[in-house]
N, C-alpha and C positions, 0 to 999 in steps of 0.2 A: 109114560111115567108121570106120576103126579106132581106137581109143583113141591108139595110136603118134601117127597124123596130127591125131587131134584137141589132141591136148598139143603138138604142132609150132605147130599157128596158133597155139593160145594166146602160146606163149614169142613168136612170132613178132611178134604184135597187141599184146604187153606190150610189146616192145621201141619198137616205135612208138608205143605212147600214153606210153612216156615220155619219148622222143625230139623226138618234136613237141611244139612250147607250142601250136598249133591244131590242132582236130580238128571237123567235122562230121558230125552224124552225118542220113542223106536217105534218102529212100524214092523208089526206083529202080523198083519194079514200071514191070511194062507197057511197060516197054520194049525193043525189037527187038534182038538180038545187032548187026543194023549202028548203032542208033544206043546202042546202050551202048561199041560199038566206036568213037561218033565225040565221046561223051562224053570215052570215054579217051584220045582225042586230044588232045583242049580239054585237059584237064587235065594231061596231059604237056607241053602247050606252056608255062603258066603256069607249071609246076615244082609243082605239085599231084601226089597222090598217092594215087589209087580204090582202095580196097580193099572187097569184098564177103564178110561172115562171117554164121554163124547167128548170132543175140542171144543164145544163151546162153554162145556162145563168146567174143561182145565183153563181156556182162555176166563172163565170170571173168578175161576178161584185165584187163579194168578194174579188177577186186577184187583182181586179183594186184601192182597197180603201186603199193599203199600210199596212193593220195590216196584223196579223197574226190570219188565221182562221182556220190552220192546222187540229184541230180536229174535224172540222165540215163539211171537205171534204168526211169524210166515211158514213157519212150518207146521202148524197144525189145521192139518185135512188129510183124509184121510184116516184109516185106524190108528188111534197112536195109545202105545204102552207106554207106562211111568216108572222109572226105575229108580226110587229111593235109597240113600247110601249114609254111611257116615264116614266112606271112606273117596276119593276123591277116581281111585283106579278099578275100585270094585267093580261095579258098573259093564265098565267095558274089557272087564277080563271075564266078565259072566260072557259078555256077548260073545266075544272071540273063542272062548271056551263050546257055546253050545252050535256055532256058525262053522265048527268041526263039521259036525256031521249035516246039518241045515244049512241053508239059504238065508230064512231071518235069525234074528231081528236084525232091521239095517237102522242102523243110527239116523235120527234124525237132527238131534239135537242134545247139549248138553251143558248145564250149568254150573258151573266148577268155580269156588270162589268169587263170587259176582263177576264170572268172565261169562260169556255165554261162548259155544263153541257150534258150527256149524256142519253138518254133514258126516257121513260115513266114513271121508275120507281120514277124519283126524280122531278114529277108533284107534291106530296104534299109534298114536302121544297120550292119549287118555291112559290107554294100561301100562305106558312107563311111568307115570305120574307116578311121586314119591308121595308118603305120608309125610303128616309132618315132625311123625317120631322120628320116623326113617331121614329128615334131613335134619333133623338137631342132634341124631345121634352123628352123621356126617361132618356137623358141622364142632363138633365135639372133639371127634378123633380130629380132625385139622388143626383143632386146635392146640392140641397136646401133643399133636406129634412135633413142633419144633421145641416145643419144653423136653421131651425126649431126648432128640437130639442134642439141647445141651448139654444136658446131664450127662450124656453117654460122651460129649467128649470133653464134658468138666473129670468124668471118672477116668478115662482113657487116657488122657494129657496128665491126670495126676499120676498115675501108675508108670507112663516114661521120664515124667522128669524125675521120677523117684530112681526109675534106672538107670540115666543118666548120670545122680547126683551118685549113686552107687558104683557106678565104673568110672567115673573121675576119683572118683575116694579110693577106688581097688588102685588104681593109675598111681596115684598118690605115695600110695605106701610101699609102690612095688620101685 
């Protein structure tokens, strides 16, 4: 590969790690050009986004984007796939999704909110992960449900004292 092309992914792989707030980073070996072709399927349907580079080309794109990717350096050796997101669970509900019927991808790493997350093991906290519609709207119903509840027992406590004030008044005249 020529320096021209090598400097192209770089610019290319910067632009992406700093364009996406998620990124995972998986170990793809061993698998068949039709099932990396049905990976990239999966992943195109979810609006995911496979990318495949040498590690030393993601370790300088990553050095070129100014953050801090410190812990994401030990894991690149080996083949490793790039799973671009706009979503925080997407990612690792592709992998758990195609790891149905396959072996890879196995996680190697993944960057979620400047957290970095380590290992295969913590694939299923990755796909519980909420959006952050999904927790404002959470945080919304919470909100309103004691407003709720007032009002149902501002409406509720007005309709007994009203029956109340109506069978003392029947009491009254009887």
């Amino acid at each position: 590969m020529l320096r021209e092309e090598k400097q192209k992914i770089i610019e290319s792989l910067t632009e992406q790690f700093k364009s996406a707030p998620y990124f995972y980073l998986a170990d793809t070996s061993n698998l068949s050009v039709s099932e990396m072709n049905q990976l990239r399927r999966l992943c195109y349907q979810h609006g995911v986004t496979l990318r495949i580079a040498k590690n030393t080309l993601i370790r300088k794109s990553l050095e070129s984007t100014g953050k801090s990717y410190d812990g994401l350096f030990d894991v690149l050796h080996g083949p490793t796939s790039i799973f671009f997101a706009q979503s925080a669970s997407l990612p690792a509900k592709v992998i758990k999704e195609f790891r149905k019927t396959h072996e890879k991808p196995v996680l190697k790493a993944a960057y979620v909110e400047e957290s970095i997350f380590i290992g295969d093991a913590v694939l299923e906290q990755l796909a519980a992960l909420k959006t952050k519609q999904e927790l404002i709207g959470e945080i919304v119903a919470l909100l309103q449900s004691p407003i709720h509840r007032v009002v149902q027992a501002l409406k509720s406590g007005g309709d007994r004292l009203a029956g109340i004030l109506k069978a003392l008044e029947e009491r009254a005249s009887s």
